[in-house]
C-alpha positions in Angstrom: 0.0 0.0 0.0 1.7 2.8 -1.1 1.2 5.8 1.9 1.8 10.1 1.4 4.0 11.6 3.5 2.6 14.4 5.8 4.5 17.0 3.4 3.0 15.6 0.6 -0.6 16.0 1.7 -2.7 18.8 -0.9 -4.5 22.0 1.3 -7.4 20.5 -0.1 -7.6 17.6 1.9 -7.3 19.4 5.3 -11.3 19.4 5.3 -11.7 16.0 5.7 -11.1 13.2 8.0 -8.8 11.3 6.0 -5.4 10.2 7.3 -7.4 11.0 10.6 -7.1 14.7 10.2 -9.9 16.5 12.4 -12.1 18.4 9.9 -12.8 21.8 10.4 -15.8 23.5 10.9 -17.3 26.2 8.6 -15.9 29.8 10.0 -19.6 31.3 9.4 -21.0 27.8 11.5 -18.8 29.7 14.6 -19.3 33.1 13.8 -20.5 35.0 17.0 -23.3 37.8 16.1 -22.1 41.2 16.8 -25.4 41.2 19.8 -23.4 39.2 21.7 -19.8 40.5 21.3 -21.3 44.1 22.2 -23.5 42.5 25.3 -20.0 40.4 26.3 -17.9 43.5 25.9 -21.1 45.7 27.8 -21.4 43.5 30.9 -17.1 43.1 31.0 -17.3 47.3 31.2 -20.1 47.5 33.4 -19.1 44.8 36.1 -15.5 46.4 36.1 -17.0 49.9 36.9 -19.4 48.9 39.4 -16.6 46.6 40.9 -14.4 49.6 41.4 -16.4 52.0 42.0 -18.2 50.5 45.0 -14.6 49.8 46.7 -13.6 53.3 45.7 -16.9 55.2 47.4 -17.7 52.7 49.4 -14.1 50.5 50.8 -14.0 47.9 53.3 -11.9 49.0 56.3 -7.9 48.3 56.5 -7.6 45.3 58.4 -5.3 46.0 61.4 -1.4 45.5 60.9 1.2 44.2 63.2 4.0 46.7 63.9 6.3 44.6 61.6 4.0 44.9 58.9 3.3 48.6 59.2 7.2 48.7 58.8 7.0 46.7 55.7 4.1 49.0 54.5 5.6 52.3 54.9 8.9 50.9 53.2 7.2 50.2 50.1 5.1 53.6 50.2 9.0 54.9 50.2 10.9 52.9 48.1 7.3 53.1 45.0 8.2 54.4 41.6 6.2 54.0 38.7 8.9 53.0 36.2 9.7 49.7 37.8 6.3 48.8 38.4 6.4 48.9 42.4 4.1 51.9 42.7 1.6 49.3 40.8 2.2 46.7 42.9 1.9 49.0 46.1 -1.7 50.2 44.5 -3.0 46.5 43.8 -1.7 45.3 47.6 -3.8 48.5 48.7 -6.7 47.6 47.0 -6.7 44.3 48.5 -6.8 44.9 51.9 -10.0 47.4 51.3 -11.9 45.5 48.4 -15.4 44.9 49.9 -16.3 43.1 46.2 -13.5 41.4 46.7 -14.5 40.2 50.8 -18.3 39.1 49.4 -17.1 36.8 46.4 -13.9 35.3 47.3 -15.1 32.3 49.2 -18.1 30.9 46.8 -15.2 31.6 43.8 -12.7 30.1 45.5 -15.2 26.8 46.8 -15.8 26.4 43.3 -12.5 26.1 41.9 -11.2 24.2 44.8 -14.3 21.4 45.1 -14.6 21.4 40.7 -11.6 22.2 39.4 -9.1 20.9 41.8 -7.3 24.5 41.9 -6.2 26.2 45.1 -5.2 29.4 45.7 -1.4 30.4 44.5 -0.5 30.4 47.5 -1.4 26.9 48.6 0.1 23.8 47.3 -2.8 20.6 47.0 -0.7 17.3 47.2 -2.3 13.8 47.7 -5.9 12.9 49.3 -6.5 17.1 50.2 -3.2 17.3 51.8 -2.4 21.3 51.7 1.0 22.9 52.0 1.7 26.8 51.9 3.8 27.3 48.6 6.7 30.2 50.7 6.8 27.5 53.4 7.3 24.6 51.2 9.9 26.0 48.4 12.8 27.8 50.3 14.3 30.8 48.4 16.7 30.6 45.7 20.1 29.8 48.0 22.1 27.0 49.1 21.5 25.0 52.4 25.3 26.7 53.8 23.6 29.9 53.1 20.4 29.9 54.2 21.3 27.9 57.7 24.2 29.8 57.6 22.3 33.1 58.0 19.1 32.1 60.1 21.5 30.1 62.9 23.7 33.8 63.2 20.3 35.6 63.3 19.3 33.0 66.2 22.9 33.2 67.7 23.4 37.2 68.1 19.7 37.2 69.8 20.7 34.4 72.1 23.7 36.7 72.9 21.7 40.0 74.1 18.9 38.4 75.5 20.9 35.8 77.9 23.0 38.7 78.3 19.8 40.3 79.7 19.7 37.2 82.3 17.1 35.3 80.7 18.9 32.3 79.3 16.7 30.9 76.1 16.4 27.1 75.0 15.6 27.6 71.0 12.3 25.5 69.2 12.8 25.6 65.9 9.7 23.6 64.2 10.4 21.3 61.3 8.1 22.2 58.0 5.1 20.4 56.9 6.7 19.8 53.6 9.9 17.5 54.9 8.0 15.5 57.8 5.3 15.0 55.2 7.3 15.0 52.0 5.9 11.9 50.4 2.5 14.2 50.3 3.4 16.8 47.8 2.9 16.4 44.0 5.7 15.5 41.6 7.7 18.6 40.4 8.4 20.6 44.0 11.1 20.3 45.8 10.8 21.4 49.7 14.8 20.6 50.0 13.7 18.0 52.7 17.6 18.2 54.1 17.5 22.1 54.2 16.0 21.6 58.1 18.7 19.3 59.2 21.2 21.8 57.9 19.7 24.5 59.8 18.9 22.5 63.1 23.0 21.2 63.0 24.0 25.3 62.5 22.4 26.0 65.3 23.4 23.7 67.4 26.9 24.5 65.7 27.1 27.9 67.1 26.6 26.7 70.7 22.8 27.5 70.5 20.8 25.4 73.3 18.4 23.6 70.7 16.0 21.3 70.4 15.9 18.8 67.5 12.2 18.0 67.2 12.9 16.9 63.0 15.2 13.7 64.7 12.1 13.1 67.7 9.8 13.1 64.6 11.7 10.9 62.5 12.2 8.6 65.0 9.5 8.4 67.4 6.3 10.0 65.9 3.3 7.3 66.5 0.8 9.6 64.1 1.3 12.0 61.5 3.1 15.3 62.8 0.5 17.7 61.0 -3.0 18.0 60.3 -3.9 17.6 56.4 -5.4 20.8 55.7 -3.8 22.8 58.1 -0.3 24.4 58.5 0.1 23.5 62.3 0.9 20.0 64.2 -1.5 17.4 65.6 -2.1 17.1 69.3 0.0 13.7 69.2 3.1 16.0 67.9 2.6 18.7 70.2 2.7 16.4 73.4 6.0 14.9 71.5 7.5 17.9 71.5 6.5 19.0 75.0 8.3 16.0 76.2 11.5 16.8 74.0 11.7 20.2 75.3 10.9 19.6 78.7 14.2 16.9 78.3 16.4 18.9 76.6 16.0 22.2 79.2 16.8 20.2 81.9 13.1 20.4 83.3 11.8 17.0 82.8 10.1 15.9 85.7 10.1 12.0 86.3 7.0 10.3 85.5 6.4 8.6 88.7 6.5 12.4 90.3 4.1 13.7 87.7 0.3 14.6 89.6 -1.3 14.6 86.2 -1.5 11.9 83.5 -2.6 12.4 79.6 -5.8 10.6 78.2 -6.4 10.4 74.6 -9.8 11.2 73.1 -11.3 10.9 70.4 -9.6 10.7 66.4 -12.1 13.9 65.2 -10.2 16.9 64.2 -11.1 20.2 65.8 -12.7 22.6 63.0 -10.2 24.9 63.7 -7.7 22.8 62.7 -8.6 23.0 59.0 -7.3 27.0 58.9 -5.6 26.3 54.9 -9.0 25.8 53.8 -9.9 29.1 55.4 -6.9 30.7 54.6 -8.2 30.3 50.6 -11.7 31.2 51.7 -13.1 28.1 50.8 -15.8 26.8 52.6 -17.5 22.9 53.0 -19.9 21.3 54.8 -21.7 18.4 55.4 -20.4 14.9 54.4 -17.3 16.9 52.8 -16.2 18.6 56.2 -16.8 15.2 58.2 -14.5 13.8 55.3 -11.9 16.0 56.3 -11.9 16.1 60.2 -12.0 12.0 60.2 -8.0 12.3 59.9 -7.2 9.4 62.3 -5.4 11.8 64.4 -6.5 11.7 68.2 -7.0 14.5 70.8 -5.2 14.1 73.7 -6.2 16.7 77.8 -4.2 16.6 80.6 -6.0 15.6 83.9 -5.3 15.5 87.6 -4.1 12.2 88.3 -6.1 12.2 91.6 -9.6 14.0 92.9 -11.3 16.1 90.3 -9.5 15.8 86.9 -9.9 18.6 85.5 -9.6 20.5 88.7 -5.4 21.8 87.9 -4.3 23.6 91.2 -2.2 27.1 90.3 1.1 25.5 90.7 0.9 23.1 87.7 -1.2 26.0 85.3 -0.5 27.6 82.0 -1.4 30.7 81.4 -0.5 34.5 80.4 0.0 35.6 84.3 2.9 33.9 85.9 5.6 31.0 85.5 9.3 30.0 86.3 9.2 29.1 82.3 7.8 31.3 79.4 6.8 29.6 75.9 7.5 32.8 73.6 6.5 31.8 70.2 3.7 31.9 67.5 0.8 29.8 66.9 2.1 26.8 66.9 2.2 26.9 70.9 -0.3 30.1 71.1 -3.4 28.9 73.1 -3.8 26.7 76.3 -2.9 23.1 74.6 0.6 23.0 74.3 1.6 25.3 77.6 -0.4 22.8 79.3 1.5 19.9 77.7 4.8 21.6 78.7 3.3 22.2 82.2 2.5 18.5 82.7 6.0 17.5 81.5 7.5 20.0 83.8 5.3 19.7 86.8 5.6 23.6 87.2 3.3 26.5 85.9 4.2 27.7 82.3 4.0 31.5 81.1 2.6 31.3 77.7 3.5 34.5 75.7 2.6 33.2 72.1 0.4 34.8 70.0 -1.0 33.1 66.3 0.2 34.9 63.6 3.9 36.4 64.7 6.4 37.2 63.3 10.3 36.3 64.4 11.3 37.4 67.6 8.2 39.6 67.8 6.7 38.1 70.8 10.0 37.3 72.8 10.2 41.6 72.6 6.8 42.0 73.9 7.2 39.0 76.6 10.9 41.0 77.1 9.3 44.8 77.8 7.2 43.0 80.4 10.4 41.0 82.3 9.5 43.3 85.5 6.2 42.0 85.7 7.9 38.4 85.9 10.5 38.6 88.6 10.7 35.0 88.9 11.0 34.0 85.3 14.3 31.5 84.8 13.9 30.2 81.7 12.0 31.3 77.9 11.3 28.3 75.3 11.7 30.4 72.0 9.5 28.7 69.8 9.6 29.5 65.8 8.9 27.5 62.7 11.9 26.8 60.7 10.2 28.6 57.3 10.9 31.7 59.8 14.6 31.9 58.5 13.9 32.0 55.1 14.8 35.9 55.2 13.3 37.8 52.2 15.3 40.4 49.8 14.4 44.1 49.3 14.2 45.5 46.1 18.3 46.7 46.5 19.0 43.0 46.6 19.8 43.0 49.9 19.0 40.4 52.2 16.7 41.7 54.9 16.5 40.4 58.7 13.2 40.9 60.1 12.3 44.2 61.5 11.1 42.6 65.0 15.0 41.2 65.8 16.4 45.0 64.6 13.5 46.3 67.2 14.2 44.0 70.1 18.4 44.0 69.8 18.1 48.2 69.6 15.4 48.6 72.7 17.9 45.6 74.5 21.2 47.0 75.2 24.4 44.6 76.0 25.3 44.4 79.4 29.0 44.7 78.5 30.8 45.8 76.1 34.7 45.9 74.9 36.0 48.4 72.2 37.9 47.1 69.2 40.9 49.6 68.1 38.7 50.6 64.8 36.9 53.8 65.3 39.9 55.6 63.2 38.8 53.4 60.1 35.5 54.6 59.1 34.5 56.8 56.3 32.1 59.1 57.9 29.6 60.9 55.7 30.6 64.7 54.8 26.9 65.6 56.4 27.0 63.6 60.0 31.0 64.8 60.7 29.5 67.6 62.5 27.7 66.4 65.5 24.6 67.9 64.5 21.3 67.4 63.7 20.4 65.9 59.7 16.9 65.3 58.4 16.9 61.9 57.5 13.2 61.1 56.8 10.8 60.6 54.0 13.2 59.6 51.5 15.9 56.6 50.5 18.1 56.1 53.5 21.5 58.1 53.9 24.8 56.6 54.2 26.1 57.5 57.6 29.4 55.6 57.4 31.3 52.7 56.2 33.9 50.2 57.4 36.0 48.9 54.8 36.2 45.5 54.0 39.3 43.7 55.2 39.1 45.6 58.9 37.3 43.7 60.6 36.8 39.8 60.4 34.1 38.3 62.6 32.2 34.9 62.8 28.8 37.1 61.9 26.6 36.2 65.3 26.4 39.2 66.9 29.8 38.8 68.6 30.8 42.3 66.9 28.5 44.9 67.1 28.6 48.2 66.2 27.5 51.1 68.5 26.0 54.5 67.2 26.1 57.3 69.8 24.3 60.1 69.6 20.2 61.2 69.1 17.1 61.6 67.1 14.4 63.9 67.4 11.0 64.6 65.8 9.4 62.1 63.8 10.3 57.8 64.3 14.1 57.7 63.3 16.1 54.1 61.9 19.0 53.4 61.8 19.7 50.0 58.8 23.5 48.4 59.6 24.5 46.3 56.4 27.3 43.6 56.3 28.1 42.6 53.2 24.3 41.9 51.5 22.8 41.9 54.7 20.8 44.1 55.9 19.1 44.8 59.5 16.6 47.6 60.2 15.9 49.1 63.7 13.9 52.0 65.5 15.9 54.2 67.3 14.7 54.1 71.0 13.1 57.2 72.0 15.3 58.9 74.5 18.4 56.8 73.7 21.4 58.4 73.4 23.3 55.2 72.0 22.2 52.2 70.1 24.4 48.7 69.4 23.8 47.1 66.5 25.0 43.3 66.4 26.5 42.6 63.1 24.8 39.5 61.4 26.4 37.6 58.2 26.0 34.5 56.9 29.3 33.0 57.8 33.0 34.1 59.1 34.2 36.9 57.0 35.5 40.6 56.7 32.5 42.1 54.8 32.0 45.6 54.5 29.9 47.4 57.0 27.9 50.4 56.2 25.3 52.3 58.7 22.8 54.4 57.0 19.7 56.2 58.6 16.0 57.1 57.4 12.6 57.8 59.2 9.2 59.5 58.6 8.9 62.6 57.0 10.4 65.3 59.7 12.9 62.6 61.4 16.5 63.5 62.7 19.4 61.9 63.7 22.4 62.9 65.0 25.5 61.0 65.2 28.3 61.6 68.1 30.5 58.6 67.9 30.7 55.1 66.0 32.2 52.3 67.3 32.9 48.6 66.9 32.2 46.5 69.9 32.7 43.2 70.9 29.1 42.0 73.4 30.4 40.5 76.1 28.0 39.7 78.4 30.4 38.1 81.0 32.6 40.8 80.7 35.7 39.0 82.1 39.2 39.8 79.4 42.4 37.8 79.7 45.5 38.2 78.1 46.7 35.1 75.7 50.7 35.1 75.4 51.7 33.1 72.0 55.1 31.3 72.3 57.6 32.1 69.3 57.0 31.0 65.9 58.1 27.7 65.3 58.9 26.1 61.5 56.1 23.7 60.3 56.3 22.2 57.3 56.0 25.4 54.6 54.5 27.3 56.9 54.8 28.3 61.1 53.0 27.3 64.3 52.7 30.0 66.9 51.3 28.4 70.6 49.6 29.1 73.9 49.3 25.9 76.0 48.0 26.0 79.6 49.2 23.6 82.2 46.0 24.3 83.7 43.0 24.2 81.6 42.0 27.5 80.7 38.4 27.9 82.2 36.1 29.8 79.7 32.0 30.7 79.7 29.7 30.6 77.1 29.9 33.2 74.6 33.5 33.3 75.0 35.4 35.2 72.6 39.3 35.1 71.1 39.8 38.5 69.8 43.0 40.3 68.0 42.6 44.0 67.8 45.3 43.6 64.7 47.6 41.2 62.9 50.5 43.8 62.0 52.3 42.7 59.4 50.6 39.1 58.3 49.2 39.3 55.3 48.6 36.1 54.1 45.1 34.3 55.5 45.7 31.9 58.5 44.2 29.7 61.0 43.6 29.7 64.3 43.0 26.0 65.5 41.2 26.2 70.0 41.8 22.9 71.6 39.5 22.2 74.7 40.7 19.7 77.4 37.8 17.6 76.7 39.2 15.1 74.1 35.9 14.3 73.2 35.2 17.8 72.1 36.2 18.4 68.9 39.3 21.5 68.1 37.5 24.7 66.8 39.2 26.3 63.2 38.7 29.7 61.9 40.5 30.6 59.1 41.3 34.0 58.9 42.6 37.1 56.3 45.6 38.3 56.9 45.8 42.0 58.2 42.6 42.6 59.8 40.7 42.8 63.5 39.4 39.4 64.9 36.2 38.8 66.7 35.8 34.9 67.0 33.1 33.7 68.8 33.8 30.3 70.6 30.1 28.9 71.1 30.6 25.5 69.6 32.7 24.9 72.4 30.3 25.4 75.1 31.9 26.8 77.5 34.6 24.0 77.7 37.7 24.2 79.1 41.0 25.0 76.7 44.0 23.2 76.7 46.0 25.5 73.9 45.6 28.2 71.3 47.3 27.9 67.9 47.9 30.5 65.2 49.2 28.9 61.9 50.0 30.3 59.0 52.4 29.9 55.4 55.4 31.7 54.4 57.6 33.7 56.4 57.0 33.5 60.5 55.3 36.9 61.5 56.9 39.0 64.2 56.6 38.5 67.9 54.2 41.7 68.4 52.0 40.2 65.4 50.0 39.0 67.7 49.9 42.1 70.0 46.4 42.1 72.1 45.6 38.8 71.5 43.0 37.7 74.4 39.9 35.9 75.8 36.8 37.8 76.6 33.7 35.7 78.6 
């Protein structure tokens, strides 16, 4: 049978149906009468009209913000320009929060094309059997794992720092994401970089933070699933998990024959409220579709006296907002009564719960912090926050942006001690803030105040450097943004304060450059009096270290410190050089504790620069010797000059 090739096929035969061709129909068959184009295009005109002009005459009210949010709005009011499309994006995210057309039709729209068309909202991720994940939870942002923990675990270090420094000492809750515990969930095609938690937990844990791995208790020991379905928080059967973990890893587990309450399970129906992703697209179900959904398998679990009335608790074993030895500061994943009640029955003491649903980082550890008088007995905070938290965003300069709620709390939460670094003389100070006065700094981009050049100063980038801004502002709300590298931090400057420190935050050791600038609202002043690197210190306690002479090693030299008596040390302990005269090619310094099974700390450093080198992976431990190593020529004996411990 002889066949025609595709290419040989006549246009004539592209009517028909044979070689399986699909015939097409007659254009006039298809033709739509100009009634109904003029009645299409009619109603499109009229609905968009009457749509806008009813939220134009007639808006809904602006919800209420948080104060990190009112930040973020008035940043983007400042930084909106019409040529790069931000002043349209700031006009569509205005006309969202006050669209009352918007408020009546979203929920039957979005029921429809959840329940018909299987489409959630953008924002929402449907995997298998209606499990939901939030999409900017699930996807991380475009950098590696080393960045990413890198930068979050220095964020969580420098706060440890100030606030223990404060005298409350913190145990750090970092909550593992829906998307890794329950990865087999999602659809093909994302990737929630299941490993990127580990990474950040280990970093953590790295810089000597007290934290508690709730992704290994999980992994290992969860008996039901970790979160509910259609919502973005944990089951009640995760939640006493954790409790337990927490409780173990503080050092306040009470044993369980001591315990005066016990934990019965209910019933496997999940609470309505625990279906918020579903509310959070506005879709609404009832009926056999919403008892579909809350038969999850996943039990409820109370916590009862273990003798007389059960649910009688006596004050000493409460949770609540008024009192408590131990604070739960966090959002709401251990906001409402549950958990602190869980953490109170694994304790056997009364919890402080000072989470709130909805926080933001650090934001309710600064509110549970402005209120420390009203807790004189508080020992201990749990500082809860879900790892997704860490995932710090980038402004529209490309910088990387800490949240505005850690710039708040470390400004309005001075260090209790401080030691200057020899490097006041090295920064470029603005021609307008040289002479101590007054300069109107608001209602427009920030100003450069002054810059340290890279190379000066090499930290480990968690908060062991800081840099401190004396001086003033007046008028209208003044800030003050400290940038290392492409990092950036914002703060408020504390009415009435005549000196802010800053702690510098990177995402790993380096000698980044370190600019200060200074905005506000419109009518805003600031006046600077003095800049300063700092080291925090919160013991305050500064020894000498004498290196022995440089000794040949291989191609390079060995300069040493040994101490016939270990060399006691406390946490945030410090090794700081106020300069390496004369060495200009990188080294390393190698701390060896007296604990052999704790392994030897390495920093490699630049040549020529200030060190600040934080020594919280050790722990506090013990050191048996101090090397500096290098390659080429051995460096002079006053190289070294200033070398010393601070803790």
């Amino acid at each position: 049978m002889k066949t025609k090739s595709p290419s040989s096929t006549s246009s004539s035969e592209l009517g028909s149906d044979r070689e399986g061709l699909i015939a097409l129909p007659d254009e006039a068959a298809v033709r739509t009468s100009p009634f109904v184009r003029w009645f299409v295009l009619l109603l499109f005109v009229v609905v968009s009209a009457g749509t806008g002009l009813t939220d134009t005459f007639f808006p809904a009210p602006r919800p209420r913000m948080a104060l990190h949010q009112e930040l973020d709005y008035e940043a983007r009011k400042e930084r909106a320009h019409l040529m790069d499309g931000s002043a349209a994006r700031l006009f569509e995210y205005e006309q969202r929060l006050t669209s009352r057309v918007r408020r009546v039709l979203a929920e039957p729209y979005s029921t429809f094309l959840y329940e018909y068309l299987h489409e959630p909202s953008a924002i929402v991720i449907r995997g298998e059997d209606d499990w939901l994940f939030m999409r900017e939870r699930t996807v991380p942002p475009a950098r590696s794992d080393a960045d990413l923990a890198g930068l979050g675990s220095a964020a969580v270090a420098a706060l440890d720092r100030r606030v223990e420094g404060a005298g409350v000492p913190l145990v750090v809750v970092p909550i593992p994401r829906k998307s890794v515990l329950h990865a087999d969930r999602l659809p093909r095609g994302i990737d929630s970089r299941v490993g990127l938690d580990r990474v950040i937990i280990d970093a953590l844990v790295a810089r000597g933070v007290k934290t508690v791995d709730l992704l290994r208790a999980f992994q290992e020991r969860a008996v039901e699933g970790i979160y509910y379905p259609c919502d973005s928080h944990w089951s009640a059967a995760s939640q006493l998990l954790a409790a337990e973990e927490i409780m173990r890893t503080a050092g306040r587990l009470a044993p369980e024959a001591e315990r005066r309450t016990v934990v019965v399970e209910g019933d496997a129906v999940t609470p309505p409220g625990r279906l918020d992703l579903l509310k959070y697209m506005d879709v609404r179900l009832g009926g056999a579709r919403l008892a579909q959904l809350r038969r999850q398998g996943l039990h409820n679990y109370t916590v009862e006296m273990r003798e007389g009335p059960p649910d009688r608790i006596p004050p000493e074993l409460d949770a609540s907002r008024r009192a408590g030895r131990i604070a739960i500061s966090g959002t709401s994943f251990s906001d409402g009564k549950l958990f602190s009640t869980y953490l109170a029955h694994y304790a056997q003491q009364p919890v402080l719960n000072g989470a709130m649903s909805a926080a933001n980082f650090a934001g309710q550890l600064r509110e549970l912090l402005l209120r420390r008088a009203e807790f004189p007995e508080l020992e201990l905070v749990l500082f809860e926050f879900p790892v997704h938290q860490l995932f710090f965003g980038v402004g529209d300069d490309g910088a990387i942006r800490l949240p505005d709620s850690l710039g708040l709390l470390l400004a309005e939460l001075p260090p209790t001690h401080v030691e200057p670094l020899e490097l006041a003389a090295d920064f470029d100070v603005e021609r307008e803030f040289r002479a101590g006065e007054f300069v109107d700094v608001g209602g427009h981009e920030p100003l450069r105040v002054a810059a340290l050049p890279a190379g000066a100063l090499f930290h480990t980038g968690d908060g062991i450097a800081a840099l401190r801004v004396r001086g003033a502002a007046e008028g209208k709300r003044a800030m003050l943004e400290v940038q290392v590298g492409d990092v950036r931090m914002r703060a408020i400057w504390p009415e009435g304060a005549t000196e802010v420190v800053l702690p510098l935050v990177f995402t790993r050791a380096a000698a980044e450059r370190v600019q200060l600038f200074a905005h506000g609202d419109a009518g805003a002043r600031v006046r600077v009096d003095e800049l300063e690197v700092v080291l925090d210190s919160p013991g305050g306690r500064t020894r000498a270290l004498e290196l022995g002479a440089a000794v040949a090693d291989g191609d390079g030299w060995t300069r040493r410190a040994d101490f016939a008596d270990p060399l006691a040390t406390r946490r945030f302990a410090a090794l700081v050089v106020d300069h390496a005269v004369g060495v200009d090619a990188a080294t390393e310094f190698v701390v060896t504790p007296a604990d052999d099974a704790v392994p030897p700390l390495r920093v490699a450093t630049p040549g020529g620069a200030a060190f600040a080198i934080d020594l919280g992976a050790l722990g506090g431990a013990a050191l048996r010797s101090v090397e500096w190593r290098g390659s080429g020529p051995p460096p002079a004996v006053d190289d070294a000059r200033g070398l010393r411990l601070v803790d």
